[in-house]
Short mmCIF file of the C-alpha atoms (twelve columns), coordinates in Angstrom:
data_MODEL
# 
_entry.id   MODEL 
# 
loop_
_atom_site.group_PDB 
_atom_site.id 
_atom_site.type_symbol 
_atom_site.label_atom_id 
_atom_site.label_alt_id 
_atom_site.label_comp_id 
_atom_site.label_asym_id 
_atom_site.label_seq_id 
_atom_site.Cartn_x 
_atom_site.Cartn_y 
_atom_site.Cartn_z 
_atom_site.pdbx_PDB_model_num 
ATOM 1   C CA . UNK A 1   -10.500 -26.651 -14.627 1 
ATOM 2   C CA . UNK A 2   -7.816  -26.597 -11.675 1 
ATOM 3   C CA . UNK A 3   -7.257  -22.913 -11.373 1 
ATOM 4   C CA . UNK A 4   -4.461  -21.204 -8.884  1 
ATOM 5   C CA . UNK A 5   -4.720  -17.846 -8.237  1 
ATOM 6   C CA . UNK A 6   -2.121  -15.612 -6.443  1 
ATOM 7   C CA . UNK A 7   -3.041  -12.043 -4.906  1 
ATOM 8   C CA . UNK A 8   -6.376  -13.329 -3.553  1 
ATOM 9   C CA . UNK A 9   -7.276  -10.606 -1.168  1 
ATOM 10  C CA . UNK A 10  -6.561  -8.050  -3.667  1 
ATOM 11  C CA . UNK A 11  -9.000  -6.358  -6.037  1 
ATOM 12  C CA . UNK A 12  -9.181  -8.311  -8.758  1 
ATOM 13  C CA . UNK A 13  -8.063  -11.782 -6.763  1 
ATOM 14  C CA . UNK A 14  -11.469 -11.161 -4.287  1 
ATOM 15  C CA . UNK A 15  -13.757 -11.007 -7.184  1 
ATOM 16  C CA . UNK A 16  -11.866 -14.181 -8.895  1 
ATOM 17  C CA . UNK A 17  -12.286 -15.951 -5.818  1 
ATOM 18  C CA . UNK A 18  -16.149 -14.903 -5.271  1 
ATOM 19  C CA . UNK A 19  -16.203 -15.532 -8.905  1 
ATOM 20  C CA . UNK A 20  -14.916 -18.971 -9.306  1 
ATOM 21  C CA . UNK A 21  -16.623 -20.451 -6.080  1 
ATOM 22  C CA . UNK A 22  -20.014 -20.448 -8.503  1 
ATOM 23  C CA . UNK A 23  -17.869 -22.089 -11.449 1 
ATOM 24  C CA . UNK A 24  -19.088 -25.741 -10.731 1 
ATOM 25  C CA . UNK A 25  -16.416 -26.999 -12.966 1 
ATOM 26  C CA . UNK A 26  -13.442 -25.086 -10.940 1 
ATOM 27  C CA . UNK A 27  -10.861 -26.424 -8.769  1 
ATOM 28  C CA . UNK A 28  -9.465  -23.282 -7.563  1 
ATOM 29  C CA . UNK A 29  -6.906  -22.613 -5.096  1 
ATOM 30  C CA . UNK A 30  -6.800  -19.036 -3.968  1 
ATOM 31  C CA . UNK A 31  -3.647  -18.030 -2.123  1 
ATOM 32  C CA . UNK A 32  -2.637  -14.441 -0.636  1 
ATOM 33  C CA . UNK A 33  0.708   -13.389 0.182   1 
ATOM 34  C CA . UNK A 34  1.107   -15.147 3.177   1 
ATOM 35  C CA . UNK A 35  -0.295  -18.352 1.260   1 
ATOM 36  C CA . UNK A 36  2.490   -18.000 -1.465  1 
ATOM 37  C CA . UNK A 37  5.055   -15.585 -1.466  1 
ATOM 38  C CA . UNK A 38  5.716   -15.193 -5.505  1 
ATOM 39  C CA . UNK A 39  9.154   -14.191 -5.018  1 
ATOM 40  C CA . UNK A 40  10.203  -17.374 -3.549  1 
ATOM 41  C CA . UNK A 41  10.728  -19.325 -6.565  1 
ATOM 42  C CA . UNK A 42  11.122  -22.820 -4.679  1 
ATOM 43  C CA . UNK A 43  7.932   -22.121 -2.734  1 
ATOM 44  C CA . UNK A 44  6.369   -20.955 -6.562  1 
ATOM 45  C CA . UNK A 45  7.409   -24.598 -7.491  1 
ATOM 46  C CA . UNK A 46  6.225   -26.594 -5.244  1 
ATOM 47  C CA . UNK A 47  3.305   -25.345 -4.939  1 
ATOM 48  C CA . UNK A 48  2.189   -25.316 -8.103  1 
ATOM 49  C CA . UNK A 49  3.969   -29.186 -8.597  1 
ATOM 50  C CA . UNK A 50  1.417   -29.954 -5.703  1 
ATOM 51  C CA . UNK A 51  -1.819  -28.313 -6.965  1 
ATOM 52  C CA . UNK A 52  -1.030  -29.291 -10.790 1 
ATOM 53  C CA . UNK A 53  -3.289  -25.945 -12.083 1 
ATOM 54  C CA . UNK A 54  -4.501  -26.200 -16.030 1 
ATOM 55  C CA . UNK A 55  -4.520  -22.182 -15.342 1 
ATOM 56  C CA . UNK A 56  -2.815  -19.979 -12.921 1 
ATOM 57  C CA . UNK A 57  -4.270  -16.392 -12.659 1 
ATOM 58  C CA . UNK A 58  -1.604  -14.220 -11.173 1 
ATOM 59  C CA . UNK A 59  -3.593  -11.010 -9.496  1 
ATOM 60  C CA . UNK A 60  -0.289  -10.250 -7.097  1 
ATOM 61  C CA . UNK A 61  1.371   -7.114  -7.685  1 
ATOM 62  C CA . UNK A 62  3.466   -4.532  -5.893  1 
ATOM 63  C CA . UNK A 63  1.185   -1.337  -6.552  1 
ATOM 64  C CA . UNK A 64  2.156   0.979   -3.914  1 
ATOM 65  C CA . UNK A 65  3.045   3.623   -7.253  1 
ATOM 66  C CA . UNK A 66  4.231   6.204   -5.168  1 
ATOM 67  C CA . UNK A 67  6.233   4.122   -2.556  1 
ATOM 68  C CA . UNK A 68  7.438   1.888   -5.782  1 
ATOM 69  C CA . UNK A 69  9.917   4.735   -6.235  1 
ATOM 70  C CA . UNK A 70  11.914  3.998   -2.900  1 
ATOM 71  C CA . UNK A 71  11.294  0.443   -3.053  1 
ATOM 72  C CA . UNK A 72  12.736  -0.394  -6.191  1 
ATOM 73  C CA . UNK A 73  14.219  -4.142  -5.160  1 
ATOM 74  C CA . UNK A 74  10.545  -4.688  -3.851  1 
ATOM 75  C CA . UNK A 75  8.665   -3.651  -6.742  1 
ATOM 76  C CA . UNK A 76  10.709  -5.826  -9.146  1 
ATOM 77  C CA . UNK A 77  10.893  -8.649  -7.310  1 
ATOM 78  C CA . UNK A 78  7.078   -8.731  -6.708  1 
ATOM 79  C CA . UNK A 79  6.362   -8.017  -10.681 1 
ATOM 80  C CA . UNK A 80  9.286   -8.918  -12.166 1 
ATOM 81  C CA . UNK A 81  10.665  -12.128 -10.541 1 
ATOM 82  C CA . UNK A 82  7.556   -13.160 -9.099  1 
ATOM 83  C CA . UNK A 83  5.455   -12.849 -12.795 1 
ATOM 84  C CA . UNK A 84  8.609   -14.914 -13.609 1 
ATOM 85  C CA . UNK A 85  8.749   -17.929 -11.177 1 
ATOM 86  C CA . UNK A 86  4.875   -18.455 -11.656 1 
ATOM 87  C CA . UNK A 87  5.171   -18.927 -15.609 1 
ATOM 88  C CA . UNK A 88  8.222   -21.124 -15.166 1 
ATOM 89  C CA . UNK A 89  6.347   -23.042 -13.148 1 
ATOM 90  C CA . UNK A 90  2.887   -23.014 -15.462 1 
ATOM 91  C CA . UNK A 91  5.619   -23.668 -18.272 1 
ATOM 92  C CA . UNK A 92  6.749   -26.582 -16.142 1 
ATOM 93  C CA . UNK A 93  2.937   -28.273 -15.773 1 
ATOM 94  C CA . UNK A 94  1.897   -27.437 -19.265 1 
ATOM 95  C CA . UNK A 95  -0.458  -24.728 -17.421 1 
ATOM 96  C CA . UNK A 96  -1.091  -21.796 -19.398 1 
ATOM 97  C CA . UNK A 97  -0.958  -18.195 -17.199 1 
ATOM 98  C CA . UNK A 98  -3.135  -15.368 -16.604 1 
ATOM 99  C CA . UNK A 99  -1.094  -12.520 -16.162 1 
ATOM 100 C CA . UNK A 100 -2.230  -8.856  -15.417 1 
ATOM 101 C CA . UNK A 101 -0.718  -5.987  -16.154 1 
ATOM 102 C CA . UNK A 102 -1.383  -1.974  -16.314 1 
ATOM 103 C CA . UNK A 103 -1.588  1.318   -18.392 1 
ATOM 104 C CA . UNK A 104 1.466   2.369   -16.264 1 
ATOM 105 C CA . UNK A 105 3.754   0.806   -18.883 1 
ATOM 106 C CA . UNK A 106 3.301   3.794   -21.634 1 
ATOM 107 C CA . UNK A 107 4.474   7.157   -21.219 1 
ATOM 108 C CA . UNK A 108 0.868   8.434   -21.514 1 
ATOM 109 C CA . UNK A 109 1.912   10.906  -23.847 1 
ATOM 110 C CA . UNK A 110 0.210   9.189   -26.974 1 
ATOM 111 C CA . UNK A 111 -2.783  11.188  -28.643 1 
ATOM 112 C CA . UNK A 112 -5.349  8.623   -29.253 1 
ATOM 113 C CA . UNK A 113 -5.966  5.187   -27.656 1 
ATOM 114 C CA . UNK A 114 -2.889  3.258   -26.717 1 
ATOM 115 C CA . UNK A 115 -3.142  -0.322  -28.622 1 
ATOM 116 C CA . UNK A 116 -0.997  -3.594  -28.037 1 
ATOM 117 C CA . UNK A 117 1.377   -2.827  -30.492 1 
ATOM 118 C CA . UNK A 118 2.232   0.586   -29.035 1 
ATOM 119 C CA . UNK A 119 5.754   1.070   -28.020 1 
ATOM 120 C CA . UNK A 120 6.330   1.016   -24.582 1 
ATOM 121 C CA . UNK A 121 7.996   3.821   -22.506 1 
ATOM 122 C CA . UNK A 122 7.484   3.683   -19.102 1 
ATOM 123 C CA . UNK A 123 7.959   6.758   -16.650 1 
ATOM 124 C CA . UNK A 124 7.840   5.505   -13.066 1 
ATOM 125 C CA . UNK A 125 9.581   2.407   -11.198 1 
ATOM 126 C CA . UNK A 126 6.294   0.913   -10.729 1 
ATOM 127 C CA . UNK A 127 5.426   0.912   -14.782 1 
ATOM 128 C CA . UNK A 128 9.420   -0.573  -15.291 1 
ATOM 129 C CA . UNK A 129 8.523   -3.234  -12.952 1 
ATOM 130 C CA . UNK A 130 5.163   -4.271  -14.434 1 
ATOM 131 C CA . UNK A 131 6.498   -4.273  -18.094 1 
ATOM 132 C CA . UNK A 132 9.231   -6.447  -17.017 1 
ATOM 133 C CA . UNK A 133 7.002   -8.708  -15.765 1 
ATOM 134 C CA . UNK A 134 5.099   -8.909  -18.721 1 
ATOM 135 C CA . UNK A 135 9.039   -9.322  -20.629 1 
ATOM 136 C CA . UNK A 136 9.761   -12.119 -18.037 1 
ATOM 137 C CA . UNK A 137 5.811   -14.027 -18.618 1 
ATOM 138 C CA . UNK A 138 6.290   -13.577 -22.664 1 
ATOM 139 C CA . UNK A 139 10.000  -15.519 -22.286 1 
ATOM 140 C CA . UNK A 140 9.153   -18.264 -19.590 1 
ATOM 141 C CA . UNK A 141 5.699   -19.683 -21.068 1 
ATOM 142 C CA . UNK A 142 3.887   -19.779 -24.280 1 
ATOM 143 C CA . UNK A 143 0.648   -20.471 -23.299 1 
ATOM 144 C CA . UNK A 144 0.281   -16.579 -21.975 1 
ATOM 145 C CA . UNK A 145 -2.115  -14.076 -21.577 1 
ATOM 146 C CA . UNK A 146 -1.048  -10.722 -20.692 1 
ATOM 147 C CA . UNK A 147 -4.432  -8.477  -19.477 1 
ATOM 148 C CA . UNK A 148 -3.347  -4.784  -19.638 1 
ATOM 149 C CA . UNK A 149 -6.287  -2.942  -17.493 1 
ATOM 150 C CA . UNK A 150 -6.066  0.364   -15.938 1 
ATOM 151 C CA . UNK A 151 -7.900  2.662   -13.337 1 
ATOM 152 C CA . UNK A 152 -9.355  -0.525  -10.895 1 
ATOM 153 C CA . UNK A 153 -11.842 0.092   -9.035  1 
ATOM 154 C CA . UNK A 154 -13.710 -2.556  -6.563  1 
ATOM 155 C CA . UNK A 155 -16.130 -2.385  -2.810  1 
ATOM 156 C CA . UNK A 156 -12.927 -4.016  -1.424  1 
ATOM 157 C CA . UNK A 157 -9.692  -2.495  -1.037  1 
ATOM 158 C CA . UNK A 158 -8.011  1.307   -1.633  1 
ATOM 159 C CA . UNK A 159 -9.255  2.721   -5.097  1 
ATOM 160 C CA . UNK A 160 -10.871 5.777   -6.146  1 
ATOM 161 C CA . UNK A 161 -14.263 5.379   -5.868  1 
ATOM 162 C CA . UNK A 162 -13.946 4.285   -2.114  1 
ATOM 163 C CA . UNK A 163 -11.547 7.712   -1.193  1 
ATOM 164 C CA . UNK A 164 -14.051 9.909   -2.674  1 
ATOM 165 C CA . UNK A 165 -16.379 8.768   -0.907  1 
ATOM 166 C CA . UNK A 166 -14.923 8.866   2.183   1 
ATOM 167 C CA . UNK A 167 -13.344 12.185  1.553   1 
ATOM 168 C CA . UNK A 168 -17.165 13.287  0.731   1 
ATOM 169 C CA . UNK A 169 -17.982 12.556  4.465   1 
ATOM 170 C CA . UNK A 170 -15.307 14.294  5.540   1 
ATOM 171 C CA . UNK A 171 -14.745 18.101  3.159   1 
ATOM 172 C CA . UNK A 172 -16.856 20.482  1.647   1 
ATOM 173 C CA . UNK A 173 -14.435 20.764  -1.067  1 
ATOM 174 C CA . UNK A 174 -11.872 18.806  -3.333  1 
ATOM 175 C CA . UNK A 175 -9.646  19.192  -6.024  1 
ATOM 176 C CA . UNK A 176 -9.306  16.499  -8.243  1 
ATOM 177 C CA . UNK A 177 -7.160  16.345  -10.792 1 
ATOM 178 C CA . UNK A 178 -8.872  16.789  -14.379 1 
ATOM 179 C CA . UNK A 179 -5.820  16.621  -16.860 1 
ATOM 180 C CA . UNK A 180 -5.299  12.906  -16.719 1 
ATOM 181 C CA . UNK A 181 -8.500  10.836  -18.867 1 
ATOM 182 C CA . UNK A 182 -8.662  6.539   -18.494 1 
ATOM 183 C CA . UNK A 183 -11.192 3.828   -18.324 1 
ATOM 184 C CA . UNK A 184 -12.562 3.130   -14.803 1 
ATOM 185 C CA . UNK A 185 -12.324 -0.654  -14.531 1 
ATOM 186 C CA . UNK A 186 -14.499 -2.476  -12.419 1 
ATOM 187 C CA . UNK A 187 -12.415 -5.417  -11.121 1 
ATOM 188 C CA . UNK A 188 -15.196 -8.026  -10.840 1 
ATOM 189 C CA . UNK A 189 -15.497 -7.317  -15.009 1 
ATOM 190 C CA . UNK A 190 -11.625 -7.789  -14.672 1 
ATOM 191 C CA . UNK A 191 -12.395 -10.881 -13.464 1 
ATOM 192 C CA . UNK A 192 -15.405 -12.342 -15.667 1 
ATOM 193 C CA . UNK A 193 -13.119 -11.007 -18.387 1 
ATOM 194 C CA . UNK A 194 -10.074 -13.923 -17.189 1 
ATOM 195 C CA . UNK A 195 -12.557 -16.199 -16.020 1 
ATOM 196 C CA . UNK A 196 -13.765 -16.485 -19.652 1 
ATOM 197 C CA . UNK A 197 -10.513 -17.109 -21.408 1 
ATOM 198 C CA . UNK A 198 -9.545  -19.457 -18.601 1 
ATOM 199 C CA . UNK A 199 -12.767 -21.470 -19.226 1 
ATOM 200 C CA . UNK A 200 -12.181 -21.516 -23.247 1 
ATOM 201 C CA . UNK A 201 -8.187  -22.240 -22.394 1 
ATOM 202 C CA . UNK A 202 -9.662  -25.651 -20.029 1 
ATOM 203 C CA . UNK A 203 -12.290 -26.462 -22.595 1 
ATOM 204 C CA . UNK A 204 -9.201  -26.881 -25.300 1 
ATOM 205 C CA . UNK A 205 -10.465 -23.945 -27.839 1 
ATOM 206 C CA . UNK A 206 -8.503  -22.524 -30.417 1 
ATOM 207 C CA . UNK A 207 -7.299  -19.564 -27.853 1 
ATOM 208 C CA . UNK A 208 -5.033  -16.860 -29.503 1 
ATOM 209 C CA . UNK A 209 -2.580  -16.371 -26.840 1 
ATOM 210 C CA . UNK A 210 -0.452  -12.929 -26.268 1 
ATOM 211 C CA . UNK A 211 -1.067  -9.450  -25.389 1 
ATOM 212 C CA . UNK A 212 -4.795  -7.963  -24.712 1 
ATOM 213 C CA . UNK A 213 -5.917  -4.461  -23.702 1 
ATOM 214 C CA . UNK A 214 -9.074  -4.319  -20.885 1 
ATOM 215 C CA . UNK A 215 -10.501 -1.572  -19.469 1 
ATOM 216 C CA . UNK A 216 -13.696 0.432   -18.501 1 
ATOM 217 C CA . UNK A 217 -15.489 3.073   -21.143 1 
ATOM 218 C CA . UNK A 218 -16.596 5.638   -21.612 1 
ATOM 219 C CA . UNK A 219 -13.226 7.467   -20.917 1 
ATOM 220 C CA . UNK A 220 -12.755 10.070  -18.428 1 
ATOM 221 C CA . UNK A 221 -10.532 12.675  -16.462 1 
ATOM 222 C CA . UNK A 222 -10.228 11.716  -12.442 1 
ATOM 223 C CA . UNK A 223 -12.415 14.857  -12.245 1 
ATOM 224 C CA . UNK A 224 -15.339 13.747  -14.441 1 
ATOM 225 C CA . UNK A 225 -15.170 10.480  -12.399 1 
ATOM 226 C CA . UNK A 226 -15.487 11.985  -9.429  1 
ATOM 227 C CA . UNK A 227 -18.482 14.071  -10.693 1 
ATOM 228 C CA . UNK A 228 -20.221 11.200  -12.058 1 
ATOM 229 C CA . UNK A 229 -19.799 9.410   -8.203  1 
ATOM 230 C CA . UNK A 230 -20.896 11.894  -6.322  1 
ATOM 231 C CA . UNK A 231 -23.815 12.449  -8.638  1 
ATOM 232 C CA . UNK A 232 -24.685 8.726   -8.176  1 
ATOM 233 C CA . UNK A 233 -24.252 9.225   -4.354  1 
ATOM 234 C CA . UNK A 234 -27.163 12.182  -4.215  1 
ATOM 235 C CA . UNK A 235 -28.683 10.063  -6.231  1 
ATOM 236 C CA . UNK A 236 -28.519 7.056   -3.752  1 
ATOM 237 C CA . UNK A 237 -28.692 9.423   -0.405  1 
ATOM 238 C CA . UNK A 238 -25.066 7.746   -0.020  1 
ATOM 239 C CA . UNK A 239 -23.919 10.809  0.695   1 
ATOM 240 C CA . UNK A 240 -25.467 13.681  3.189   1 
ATOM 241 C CA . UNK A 241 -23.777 16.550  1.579   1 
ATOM 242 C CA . UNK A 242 -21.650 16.809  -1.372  1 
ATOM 243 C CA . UNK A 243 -18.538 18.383  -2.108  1 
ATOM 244 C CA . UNK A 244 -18.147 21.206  -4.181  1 
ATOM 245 C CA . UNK A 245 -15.084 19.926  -6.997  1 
ATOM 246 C CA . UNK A 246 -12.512 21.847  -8.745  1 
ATOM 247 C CA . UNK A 247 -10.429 20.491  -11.621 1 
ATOM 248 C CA . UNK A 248 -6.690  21.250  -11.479 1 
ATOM 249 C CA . UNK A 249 -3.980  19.971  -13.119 1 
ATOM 250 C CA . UNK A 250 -1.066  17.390  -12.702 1 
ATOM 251 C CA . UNK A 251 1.240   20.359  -12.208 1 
ATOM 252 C CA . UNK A 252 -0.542  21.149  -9.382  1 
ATOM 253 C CA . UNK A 253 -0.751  17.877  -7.306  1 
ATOM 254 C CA . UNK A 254 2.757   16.771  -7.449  1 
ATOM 255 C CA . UNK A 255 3.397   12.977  -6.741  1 
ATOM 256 C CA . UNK A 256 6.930   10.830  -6.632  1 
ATOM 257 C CA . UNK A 257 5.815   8.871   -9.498  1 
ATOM 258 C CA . UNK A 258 4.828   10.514  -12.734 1 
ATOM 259 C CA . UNK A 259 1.404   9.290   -13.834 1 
ATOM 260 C CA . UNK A 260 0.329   8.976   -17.563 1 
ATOM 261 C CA . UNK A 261 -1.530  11.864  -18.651 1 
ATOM 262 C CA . UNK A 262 -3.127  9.199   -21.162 1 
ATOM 263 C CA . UNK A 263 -4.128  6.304   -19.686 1 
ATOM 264 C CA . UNK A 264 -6.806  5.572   -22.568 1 
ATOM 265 C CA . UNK A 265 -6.510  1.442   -23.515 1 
ATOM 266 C CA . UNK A 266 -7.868  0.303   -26.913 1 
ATOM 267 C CA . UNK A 267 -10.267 -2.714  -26.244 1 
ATOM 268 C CA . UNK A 268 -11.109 -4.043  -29.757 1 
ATOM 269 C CA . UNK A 269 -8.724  -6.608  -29.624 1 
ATOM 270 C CA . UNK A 270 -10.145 -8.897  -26.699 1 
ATOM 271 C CA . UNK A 271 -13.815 -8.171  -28.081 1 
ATOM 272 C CA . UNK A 272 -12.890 -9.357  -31.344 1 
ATOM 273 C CA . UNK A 273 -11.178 -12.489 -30.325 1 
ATOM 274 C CA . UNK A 274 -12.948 -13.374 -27.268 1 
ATOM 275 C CA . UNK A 275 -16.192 -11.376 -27.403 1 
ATOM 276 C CA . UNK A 276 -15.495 -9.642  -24.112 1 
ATOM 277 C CA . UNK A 277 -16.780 -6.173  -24.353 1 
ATOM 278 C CA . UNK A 278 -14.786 -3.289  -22.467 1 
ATOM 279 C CA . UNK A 279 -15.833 -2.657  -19.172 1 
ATOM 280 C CA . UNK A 280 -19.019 -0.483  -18.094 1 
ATOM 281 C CA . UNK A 281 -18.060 1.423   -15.207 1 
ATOM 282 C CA . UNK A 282 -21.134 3.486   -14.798 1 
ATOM 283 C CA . UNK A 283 -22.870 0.265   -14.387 1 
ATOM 284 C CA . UNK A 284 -20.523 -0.867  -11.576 1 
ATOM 285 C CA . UNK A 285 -21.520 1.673   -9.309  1 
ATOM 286 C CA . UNK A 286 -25.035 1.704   -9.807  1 
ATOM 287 C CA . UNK A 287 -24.991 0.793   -6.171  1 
ATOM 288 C CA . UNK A 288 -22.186 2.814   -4.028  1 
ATOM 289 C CA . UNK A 289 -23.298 1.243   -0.436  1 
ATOM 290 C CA . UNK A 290 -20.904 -1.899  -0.741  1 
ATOM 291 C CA . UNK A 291 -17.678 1.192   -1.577  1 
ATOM 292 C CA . UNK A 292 -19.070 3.132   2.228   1 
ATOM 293 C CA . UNK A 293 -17.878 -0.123  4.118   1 
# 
């Protein structure tokens, strides 16, 4: 299995990395921004002509949500054009992509879990860019997986688990907002999650390409989430003191890009085909040191 994937130092491209480097039957070249830049589609080629992937995993995305609403051409041509040039050029090697996507692109208004076949509607620049990625991936290459996954969490990078803890150290108080309920996603179960449908892809399996929802369970406001961390963090003596928490509402912590107030992903899909069960959050941070650093 010769595996490329872009958006290495991200999230969900650290764990793939870390991930594939114990897959004994993986090629894998991991490439960051400054490795490939996605939106150059000659540099897309040619790399990928070079490298000759059986799977390309693309983990790049612009996800800046607020800033994505001043930096429109940015946004798109990270998750539009680049999602494009990298399933041309899977289409071109008979590779078959990886692609993720996000919660972002439905309104959030939906009561009940949002499935694949759910109309799309979404509300901020960031959301319009990712679902025209997925538009662009869907048109350039058949052999397509599209990973919808919301809420990422990991030790490395800027997510929520890491702020709250750092905003623990710092305040006696927060408000966190408690009108907004997702699955937490732990991106190294992101990554086992690709990982396996890459491997079944290499290994020539009957793979049902198209559209799959994965995220973490149970579901839960920002504010629960919080609550459940800090608890873990007395717990761990992570934390010296914690923070006394009060739920408020979106109303009341205005942002430039509307979030959804449902960010709830239905996950019997990708169990059903691929056995992949949603993601267990709680379980992912059984151990909060590795989020402190």
């Amino acid at each position: 299995m010769r595996v490329l994937i872009t958006g290495s130092k991200g999230q969900v491209g650290h764990c793939l990395t870390e991930q594939l480097r114990n897959h004994t039957d993986a090629q894998v070249l991991a490439l960051d921004s400054k490795g490939l830049d996605i939106t150059d589609q000659s540099a897309v080629q040619a790399t990928v002509n070079k490298f000759k992937p059986s799977i390309i995993i693309n983990a790049a995305a612009y996800t800046a949500v607020d800033r994505a609403e001043n930096k429109v051409e940015l946004a798109y041509a990270i998750n539009r054009a680049g999602a494009k040039y990298l399933a041309e050029a899977a289409k071109n090697v008979d590779a078959a992509i990886l692609h993720i996507s996000t919660d972002y692109v439905f309104s959030g208004d939906k009561i009940g879990l949002y499935e694949e076949t759910d109309i799309t509607d979404p509300q901020s620049v960031y959301g319009k860019s990712k679902l025209a990625g997925e538009q662009a991936v869907i048109k350039a290459c058949d052999k397509h997986i599209i990973l919808r996954t919301a809420w990422v969490f990991a030790e490395l990078g800027n997510n929520f688990v890491k702020t709250m803890l750092r905003l623990g150290k710092e305040r006696d108080q927060l408000s966190i907002v408690g009108d907004q309920v997702g699955g937490p996603t732990y991106a190294g179960d992101i990554a086992s999650a690709l990982i396996g449908i890459a491997t079944g892809i290499d290994n020539n399996e009957s793979v049902k390409y198209g559209l799959y929802h994965f995220s973490g369970f149970p579901h839960v406001s920002w504010f629960e989430f919080a609550q459940e961390i800090f608890k873990k963090a007395k717990e761990q003596n992570v934390l010296d003191n914690i923070p006394a928490l009060t739920a408020i509402t979106t109303a009341e912590y205005p942002t430039p890009a509307k979030r959804p107030a449902n960010s709830t992903l239905a996950t019997n899909k990708i169990t059903d085909t691929f056995a992949i069960e949603a993601s267990d959050w709680k379980l992912a941070i059984r151990h909060l040191e590795p989020y402190t650093k």
